[in-house]
C-alpha atoms as one frame of an Amber mdcrd trajectory, in Angstrom:
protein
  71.701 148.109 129.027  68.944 150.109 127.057  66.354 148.633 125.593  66.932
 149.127 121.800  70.265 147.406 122.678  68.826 144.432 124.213  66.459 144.455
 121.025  69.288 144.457 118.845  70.753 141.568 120.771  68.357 139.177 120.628
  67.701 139.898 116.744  71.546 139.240 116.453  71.008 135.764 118.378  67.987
 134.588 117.011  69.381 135.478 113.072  72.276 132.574 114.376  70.147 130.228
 116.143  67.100 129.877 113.648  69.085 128.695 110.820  71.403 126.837 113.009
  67.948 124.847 114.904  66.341 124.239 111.573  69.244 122.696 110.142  68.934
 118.887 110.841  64.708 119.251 109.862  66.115 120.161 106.401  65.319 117.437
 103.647  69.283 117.940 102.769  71.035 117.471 105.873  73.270 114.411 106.363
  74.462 114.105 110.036  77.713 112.167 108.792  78.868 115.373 106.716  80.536
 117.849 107.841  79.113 121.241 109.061  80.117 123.379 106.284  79.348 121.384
 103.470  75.264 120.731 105.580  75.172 124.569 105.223  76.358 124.878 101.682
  73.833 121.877 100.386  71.059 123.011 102.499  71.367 126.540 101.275  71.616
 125.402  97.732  68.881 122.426  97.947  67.550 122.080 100.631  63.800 121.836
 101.792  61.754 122.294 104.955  58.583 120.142 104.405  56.058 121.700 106.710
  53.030 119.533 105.592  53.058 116.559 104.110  49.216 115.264 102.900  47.805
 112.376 100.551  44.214 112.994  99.263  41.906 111.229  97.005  41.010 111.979
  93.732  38.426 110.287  91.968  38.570 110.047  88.217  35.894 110.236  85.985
  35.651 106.341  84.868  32.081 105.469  82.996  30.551 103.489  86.320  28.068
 102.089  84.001  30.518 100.636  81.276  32.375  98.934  83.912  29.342  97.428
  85.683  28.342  96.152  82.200  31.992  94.952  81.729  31.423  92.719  85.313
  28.149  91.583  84.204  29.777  90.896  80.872  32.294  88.517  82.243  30.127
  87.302  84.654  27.949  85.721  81.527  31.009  84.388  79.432  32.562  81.839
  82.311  34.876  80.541  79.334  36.860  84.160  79.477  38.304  83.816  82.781
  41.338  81.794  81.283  41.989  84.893  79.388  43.856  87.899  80.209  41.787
  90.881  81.627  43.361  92.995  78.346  41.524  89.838  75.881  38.288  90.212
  77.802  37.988  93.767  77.130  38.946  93.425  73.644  36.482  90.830  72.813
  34.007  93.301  75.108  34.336  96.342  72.990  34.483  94.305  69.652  31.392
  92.768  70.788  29.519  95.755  72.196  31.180  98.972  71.372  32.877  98.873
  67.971  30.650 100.961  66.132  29.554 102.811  69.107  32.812 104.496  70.393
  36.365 104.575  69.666  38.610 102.005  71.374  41.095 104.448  73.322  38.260
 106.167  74.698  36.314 102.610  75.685  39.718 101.424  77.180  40.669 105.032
  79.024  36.540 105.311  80.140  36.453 101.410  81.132  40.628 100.937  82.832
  40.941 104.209  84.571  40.992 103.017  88.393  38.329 104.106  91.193  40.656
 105.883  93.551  43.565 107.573  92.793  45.642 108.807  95.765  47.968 111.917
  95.308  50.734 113.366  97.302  51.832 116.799  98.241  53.841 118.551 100.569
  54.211 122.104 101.297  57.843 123.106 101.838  60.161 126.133 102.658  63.663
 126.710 100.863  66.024 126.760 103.034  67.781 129.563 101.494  64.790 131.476
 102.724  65.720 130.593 106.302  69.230 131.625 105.325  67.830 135.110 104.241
  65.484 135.433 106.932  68.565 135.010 109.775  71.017 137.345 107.856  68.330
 140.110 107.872  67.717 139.528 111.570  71.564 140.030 111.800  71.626 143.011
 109.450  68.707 144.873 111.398  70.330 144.208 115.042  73.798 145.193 114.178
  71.770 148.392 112.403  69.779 149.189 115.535  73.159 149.220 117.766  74.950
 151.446 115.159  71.898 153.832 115.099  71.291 153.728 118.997  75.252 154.448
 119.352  74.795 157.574 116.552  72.024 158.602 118.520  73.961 158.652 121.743
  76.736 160.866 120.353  74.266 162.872 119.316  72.707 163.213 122.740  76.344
 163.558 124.316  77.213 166.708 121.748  73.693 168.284 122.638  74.548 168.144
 126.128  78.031 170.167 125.950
């Protein structure tokens, strides 16, 4: 067996297998269902997460309003039967009416320290899909071309 034939080959196979392997990692894939109907979802939906990561983001919250806010209720022991939402109200009408607006004193004061955020980085399935009929295409091209060659060759000969 030449070697563009052996080429052609092994494109053929791996166009089958590498759809056929990455199957069951697919976000889509439902070992109950039936073959078919895994292809047909997967193709349609389906996802390939290669990297899943969480990172940190830290929002811009006024460090110094909220440390005055502790201090604040730190001072007024009679608050603490009050709801954290009261304590800030009677904080900003106490300290910040005329100074800022209230949205912005609640958004600058409430926003959290840590905010965590996730993300993945996936591959469509369908892309697979494309990926192993183009192997398929190009090895069932490169036997038809070696095979036109050959005639060729033969014909030349004679």
């Amino acid at each position: 067996m030449s070697k563009r034939k052996t080429l052609s080959i092994i494109l053929i196979v791996a166009g089958i297998i590498i759809p056929l392997f990455t199957l069951p990692l697919s976000s889509e894939y439902y070992p109950k269902g039936s073959f078919f109907w895994n292809i047909i979802r997967n193709v349609v939906t389906g996802e390939l997460v290669v990297r899943d990561s969480v990172f940190e983001v830290v929002p811009d919250r006024d460090e110094n309003l909220y440390r005055e806010f502790n201090e604040y209720k730190m001072k007024h022991p009679e608050y603490r039967s009050l709801s954290e939402v009261e304590i800030i109200e009677r904080f900003y009408q106490e300290n910040y009416r005329n100074k800022m607006h209230g949205m912005e004193f609640r958004l600058k004061l409430q926003k959290q320290k840590v905010l965590t955020h996730e993300s993945k980085i996936v591959i469509s399935y369908r892309y697979i899909v494309i990926i192993g009929v183009v192997l398929i295409v190009t090895g069932t091209g490169t036997i038809i071309i070696s095979k036109i060659r050959s005639k060729g060759k033969k014909r030349k000969k004679e």
